[in-house]
C-alpha positions in Angstrom: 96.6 81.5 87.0 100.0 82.9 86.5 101.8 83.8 89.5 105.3 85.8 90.5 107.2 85.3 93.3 108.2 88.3 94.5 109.7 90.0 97.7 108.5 93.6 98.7 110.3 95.7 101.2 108.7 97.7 103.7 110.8 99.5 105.9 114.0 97.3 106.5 112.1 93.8 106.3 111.4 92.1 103.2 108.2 90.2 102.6 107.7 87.5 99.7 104.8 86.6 98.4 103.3 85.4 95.4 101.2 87.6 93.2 99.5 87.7 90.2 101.6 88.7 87.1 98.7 91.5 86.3 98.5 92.5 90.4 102.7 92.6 90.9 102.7 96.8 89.5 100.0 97.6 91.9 101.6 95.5 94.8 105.0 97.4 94.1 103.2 100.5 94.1 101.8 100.0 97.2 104.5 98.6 98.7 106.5 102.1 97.3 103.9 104.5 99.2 104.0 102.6 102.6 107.9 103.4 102.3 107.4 106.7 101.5 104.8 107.0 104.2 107.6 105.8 106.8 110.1 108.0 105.7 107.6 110.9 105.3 106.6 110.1 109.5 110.4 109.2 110.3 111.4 112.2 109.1 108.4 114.8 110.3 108.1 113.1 113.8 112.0 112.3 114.4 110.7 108.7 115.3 112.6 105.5 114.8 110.6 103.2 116.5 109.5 100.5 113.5 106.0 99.8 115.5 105.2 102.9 116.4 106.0 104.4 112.2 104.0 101.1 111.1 101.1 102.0 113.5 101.0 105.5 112.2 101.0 104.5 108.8 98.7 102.0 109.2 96.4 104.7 110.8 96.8 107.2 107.9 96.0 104.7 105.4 92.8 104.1 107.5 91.6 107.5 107.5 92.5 107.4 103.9 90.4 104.4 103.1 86.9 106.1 105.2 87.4 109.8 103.6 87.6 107.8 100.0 84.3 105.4 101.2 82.6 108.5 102.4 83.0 110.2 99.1 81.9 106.9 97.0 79.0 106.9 99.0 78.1 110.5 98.7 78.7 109.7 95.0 76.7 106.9 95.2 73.5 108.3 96.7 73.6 111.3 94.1 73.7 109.0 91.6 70.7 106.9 92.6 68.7 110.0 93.0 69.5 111.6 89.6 68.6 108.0 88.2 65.5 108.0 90.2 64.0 111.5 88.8 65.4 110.2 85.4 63.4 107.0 85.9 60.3 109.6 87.3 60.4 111.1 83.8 60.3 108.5 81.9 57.6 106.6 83.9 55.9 109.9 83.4 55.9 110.3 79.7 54.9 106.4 79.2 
């Protein structure tokens, strides 16, 4: 497995870690919206408090993460019931 060490700043801390070479442009990107998450709060909100901006972030990439789960599985379940009158069909014509 090849690794990278790398460090990835969010908000004025740096964090290293080791990643995978094929993982370290997603890590980065991630790393890059949490910052502009911060900024976006610390600048909407007037806050400076580093908890209170990393709670609030933490929170909107929460709701984030259901509202996308919802929508796979809303995805999900039409899938399985067009496959399901597909499979009705066929079962049909056999």
């Amino acid at each position: 497995m090849n690794t990278l060490s790398i460090k990835i700043k969010i908000g004025d801390r740096e964090y290293p870690m080791k990643v995978k070479v094929e993982d370290e442009a997603k890590i980065r990107r991630a790393g890059k919206l949490i910052n502009d998450k911060l900024k976006r709060y610390r600048e909407e909100f007037g806050l400076d408090d580093r908890q209170d901006l990393l709670a609030m972030v933490a929170f909107d990439c929460m709701v984030e993460t259901m509202e996308s789960s919802e929508l796979n599985s809303e995805e999900s379940d039409q899938i399985r019931s067009t496959l399901t009158q597909i499979n009705d069909q066929l079962t049909s014509l056999i």
